[in-house]
N, C-alpha and C positions, 0 to 999 in steps of 0.2 A: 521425412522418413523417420519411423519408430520402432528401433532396434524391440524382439521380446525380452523377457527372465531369460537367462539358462540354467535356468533350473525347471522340476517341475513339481505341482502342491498334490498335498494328499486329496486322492479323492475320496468324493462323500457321497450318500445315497442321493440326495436334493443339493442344490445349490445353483452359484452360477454357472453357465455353460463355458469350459474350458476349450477353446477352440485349438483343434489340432491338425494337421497337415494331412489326415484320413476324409476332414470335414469341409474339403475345398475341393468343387464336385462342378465341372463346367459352368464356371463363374458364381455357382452364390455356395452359402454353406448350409450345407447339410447336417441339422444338430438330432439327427436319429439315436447315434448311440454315442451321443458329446459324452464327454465325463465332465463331472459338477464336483465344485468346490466350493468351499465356503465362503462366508459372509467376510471373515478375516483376511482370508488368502485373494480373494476376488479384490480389493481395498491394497493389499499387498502389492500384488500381480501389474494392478492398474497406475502403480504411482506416475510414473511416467506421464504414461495418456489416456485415456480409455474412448476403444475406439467406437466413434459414431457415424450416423448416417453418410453413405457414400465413400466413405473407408476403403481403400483398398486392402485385402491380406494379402501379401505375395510369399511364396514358399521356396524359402532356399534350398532346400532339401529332399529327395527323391522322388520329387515331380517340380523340379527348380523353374522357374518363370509363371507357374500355374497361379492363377488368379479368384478371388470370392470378393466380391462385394458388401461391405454390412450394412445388412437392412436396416429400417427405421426402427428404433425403438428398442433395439437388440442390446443388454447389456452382458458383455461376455469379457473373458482374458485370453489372451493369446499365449498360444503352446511356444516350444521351442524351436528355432528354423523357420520363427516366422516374420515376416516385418508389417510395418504397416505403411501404408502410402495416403497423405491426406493432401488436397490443393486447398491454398486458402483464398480460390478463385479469381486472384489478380491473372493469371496466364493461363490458369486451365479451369473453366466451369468444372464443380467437382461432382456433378450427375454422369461428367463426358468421361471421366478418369478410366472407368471402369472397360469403357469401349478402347480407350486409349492404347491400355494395355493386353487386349485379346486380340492386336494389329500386328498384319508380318513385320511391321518396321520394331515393334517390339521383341519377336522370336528372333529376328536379326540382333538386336543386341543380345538378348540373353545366351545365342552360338556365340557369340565374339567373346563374352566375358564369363563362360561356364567354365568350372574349373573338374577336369573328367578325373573322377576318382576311380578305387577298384572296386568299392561295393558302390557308392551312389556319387554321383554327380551336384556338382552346388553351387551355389553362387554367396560369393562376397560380399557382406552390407556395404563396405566402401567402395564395392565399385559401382553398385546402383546410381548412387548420383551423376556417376559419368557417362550414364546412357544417352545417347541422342536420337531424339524422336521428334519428325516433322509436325508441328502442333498448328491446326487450322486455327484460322479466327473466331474469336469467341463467339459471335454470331451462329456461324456454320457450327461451333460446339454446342449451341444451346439445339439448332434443329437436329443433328446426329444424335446426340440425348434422346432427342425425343421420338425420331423415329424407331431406333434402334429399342429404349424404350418400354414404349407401347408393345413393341413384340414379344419382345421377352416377359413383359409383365402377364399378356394373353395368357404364356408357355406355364409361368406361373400360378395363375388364375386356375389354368385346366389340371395342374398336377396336383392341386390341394381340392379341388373339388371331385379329380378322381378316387385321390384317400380317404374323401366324405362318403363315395357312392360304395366304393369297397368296404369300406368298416360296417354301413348300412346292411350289403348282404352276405358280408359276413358272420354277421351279429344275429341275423337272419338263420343262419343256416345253424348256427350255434345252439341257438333257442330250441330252434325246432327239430333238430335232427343228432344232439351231443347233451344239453343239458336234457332235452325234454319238458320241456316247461309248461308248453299245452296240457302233458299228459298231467303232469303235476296238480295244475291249478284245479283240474276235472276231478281229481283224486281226492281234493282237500276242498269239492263244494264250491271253488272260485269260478268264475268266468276268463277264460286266459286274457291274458292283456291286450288289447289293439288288434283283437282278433274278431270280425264276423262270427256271425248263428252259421251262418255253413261251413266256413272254413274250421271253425272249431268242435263242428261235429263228425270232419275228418279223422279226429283224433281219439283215441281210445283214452278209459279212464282207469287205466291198469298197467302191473309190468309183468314183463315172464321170462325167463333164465334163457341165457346165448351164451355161446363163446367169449362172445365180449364181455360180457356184463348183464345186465338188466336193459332191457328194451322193453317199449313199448306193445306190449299185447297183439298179436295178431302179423307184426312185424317179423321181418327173420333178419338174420346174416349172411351175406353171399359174398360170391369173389367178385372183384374190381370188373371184371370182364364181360359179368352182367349189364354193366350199363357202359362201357367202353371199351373201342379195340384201343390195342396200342403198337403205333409204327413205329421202326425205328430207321435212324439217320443213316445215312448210307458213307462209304467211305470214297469218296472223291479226291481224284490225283489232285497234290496238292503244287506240280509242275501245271495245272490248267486252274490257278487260279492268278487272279487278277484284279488290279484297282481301276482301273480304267473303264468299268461299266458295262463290258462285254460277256456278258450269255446274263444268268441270273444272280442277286447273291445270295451267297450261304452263311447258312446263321452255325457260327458256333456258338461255344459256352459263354465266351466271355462277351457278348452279342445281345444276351438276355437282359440283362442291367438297362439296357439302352436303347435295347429293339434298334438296332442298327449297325446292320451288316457291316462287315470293313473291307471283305471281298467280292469274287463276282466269281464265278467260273460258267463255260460256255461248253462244260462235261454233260453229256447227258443220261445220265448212273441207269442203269436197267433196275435199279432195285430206289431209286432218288423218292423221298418222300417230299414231297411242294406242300410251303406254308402259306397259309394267308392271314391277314388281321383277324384275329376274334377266337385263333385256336391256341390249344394248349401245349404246350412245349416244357420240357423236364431235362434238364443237363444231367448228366449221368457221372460226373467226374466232382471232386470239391466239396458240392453242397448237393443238395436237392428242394429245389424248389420250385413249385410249379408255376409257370409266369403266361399269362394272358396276350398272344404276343399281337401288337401294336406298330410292328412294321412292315416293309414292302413284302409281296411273295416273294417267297423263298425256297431254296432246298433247305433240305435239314440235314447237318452234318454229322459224322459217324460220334458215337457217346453222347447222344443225344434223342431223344422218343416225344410221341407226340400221342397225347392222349385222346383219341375221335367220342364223342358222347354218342352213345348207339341214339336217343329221343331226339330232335326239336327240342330246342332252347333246354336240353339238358347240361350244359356247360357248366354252367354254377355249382349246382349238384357235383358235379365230376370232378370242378377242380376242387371244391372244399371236402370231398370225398377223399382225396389221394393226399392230401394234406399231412393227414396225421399218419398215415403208412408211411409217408416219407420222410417223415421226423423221427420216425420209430428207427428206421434203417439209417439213419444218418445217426443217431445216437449210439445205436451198437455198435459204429463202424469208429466210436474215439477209441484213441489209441494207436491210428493207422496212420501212417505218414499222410498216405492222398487214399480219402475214401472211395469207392466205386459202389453204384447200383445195379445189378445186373438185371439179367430179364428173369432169373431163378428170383431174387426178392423181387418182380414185381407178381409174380406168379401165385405170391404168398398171400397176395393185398385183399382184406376184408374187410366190408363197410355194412350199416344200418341198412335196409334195405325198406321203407315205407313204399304202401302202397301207391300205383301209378296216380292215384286221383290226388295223396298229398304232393307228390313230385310236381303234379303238374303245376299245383295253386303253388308251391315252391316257385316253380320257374315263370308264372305269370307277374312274381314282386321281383324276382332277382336278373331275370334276361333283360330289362328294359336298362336295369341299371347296368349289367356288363354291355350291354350295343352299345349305350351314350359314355361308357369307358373307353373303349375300342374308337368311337370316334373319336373322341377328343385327345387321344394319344395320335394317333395318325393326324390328327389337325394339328399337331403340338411338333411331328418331328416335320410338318411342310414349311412351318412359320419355320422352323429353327432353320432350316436349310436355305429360307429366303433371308434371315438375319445372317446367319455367316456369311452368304453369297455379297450381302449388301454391306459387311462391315470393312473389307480391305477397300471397296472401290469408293463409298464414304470418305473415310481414312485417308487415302490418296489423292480426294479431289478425281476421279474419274468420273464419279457421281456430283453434279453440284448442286448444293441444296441453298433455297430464298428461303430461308424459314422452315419453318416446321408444317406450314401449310401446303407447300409442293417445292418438288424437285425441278431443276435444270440440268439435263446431261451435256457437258463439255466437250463437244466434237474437237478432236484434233486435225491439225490441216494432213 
């Protein structure tokens, strides 16, 4: 075990990735909006240790027992409130550490030695060492590694190639419907880039004054509502909700992150909007942002709206559509303790409007890539829900594994 700095270094535009207690996100870390520091301070930071592959971080401080694994090849420093856990594989394979500690017999130590504060909760580096945890034989830890694993690597696998298909029509919709880049190339005598004789004769070779700005020739401006209705969440008693799996669940705000409910209620709202995988969803409280949701049916719960694309395979469009309306409204609203959306600013919401035959060639590149989105998230939260399901009863020997090749389950008399 490796105490961090308590301190913390300046940060720098570029550098290393300073790992911090924001960046420890259901077992691995999330370096989205790491902050970097330098070449000096990174050398600094690391005298101690620098942690590698199969590393454990664990965070003493305001999510105390929560766990990230560091990946291969990762070179980073650790924030403050953090430790690091490394096995030097005489008693713990150190691929299995990582499972080791996302097990109840873990959460049981860390209730027994949590010391409850009035603003955050924490745990002691001296008492870590005195945790007690039933540790299989090394065998059974190389196969639980490996099952356990493979799965999560899959969850992995799908969540970086979903960031690849999203940047694609993103990047997509950008070119062709914000920068203009078609209309551009046609203006200056080019041939647009990576674009077909037909699809590029969809686009005019001129601009002409809007509201907004400069648009493309023949184009207009219209309101959001043109190409989507928009429902809103309904307010459900929150005496009829429930964990226990009974009626449906309901998605609130903090739901969106994760696509996964944490309730259920068995209300049946006369006004209840039902979500499925593939639709768009907008929390109305915090932030605003539009998320592609990815898990089971649902209701939609009250500060919360769902944007329907009036077309076929209009979704892409719609949601890169409402994008910048709702960065607009979320910018004017600094300065507010907790911002709100209403349905007056969505009323406001104006987009490019291109004709139906671009929209279409639009959505015949961008839908294939939101459905193989949509799936691989919903395959992403079955797998996660078979790996947690699998990782206590692993753990405890109720599952017993020959290898990494097949399982033998342990009848009890």
């Amino acid at each position: 075990m490796i105490d961090c700095e308590h301190r913390t270094p300046p940060a720098r535009e570029s550098g290393y990735p300073y790992v911090a207690i924001p960046q420890i996100k259901q077992g691995r870390l999330d370096l989205t909006d790491v902050r970097r520091i330098s070449e000096t301070d990174f050398h600094d930071w690391t005298r101690k240790t620098r942690p590698q592959a199969h590393d454990v971080i664990l965070s003493r401080r305001c999510n105390p027992g929560e766990t990230a694994v560091v990946p291969d090849g990762l070179k980073c420093a650790l924030g403050q409130n953090l430790v690091l856990l490394r096995s030097d594989g005489s008693k713990v394979f150190a691929p299995f550490l990582r499972w080791l500690v996302r097990g109840p017999d873990w959460w049981e130590q860390i209730r027994k030695f949590l010391n409850v504060g009035a603003v955050f909760d924490s745990l002691k580096c001296a008492d870590v060492p005195n945790f007690s945890l039933p540790i299989p034989p090394l065998p059974e830890q190389h196969a639980i590694a490996h099952i356990l694993g493979t799965l999560d690597d899959k969850i992995e696998l799908n969540r970086r190639m979903n960031e690849t298909l999203e940047a694609m029509a993103r990047a997509l919709f950008k070119s062709w419907f914000v920068d203009f880049d078609p209309v551009r190339a046609k203006m200056e005598g080019r041939k647009p880039a990576g674009m077909d004789k037909a699809t590029a004769a969809l686009f005019p070779d001129s601009f002409q004054d809007s509201p907004l700005g400069a648009i493309p020739k023949g184009w207009r401006v219209g309101s959001i509502y043109e190409i989507a209705d928009v429902v809103y969440g309904a307010s459900f008693s929150s005496r009829r909700f429930n964990t226990s799996g009974n009626g449906l669940p309901l998605i609130r705000i903090r739901d969106l992150s994760d696509h996964s409910p944490g309730v259920w209620t068995d209300e049946q709202h006369p006004k209840g909007a039902r979500i499925s995988a593939g639709d768009i969803v907008v929390g109305m409280d915090g932030e605003f942002r539009a998320h592609v949701w990815q898990g089971p049916d649902s209701w939609l719960n009250q500060r919360m709206c769902q944007f329907k694309p009036k077309a076929t395979d209009d979704t892409a469009f719609v949601l890169y559509s409402i994008q910048g309306p709702l960065a607009e409204v979320e910018r004017s609203e600094v300065g507010t303790t907790v911002i709100h959306l209403g349905k007056s600013d969505i009323d406001q919401f104006q987009t490019v409007l291109p004709p139906p035959s671009v929209r279409i060639r639009y959505a015949h590149a961008a839908a294939p890539l939101l459905r193989f989105r949509v799936k691989a998230g919903v395959q992403s939260r079955s797998l996660a829900a078979l790996r947690d399901a699998l990782l206590p009863k692993l753990l405890s020997g109720e599952l017993r594994v020959s290898g990494a090749g097949g399982w033998t389950r342990e009848i009890s008399a």
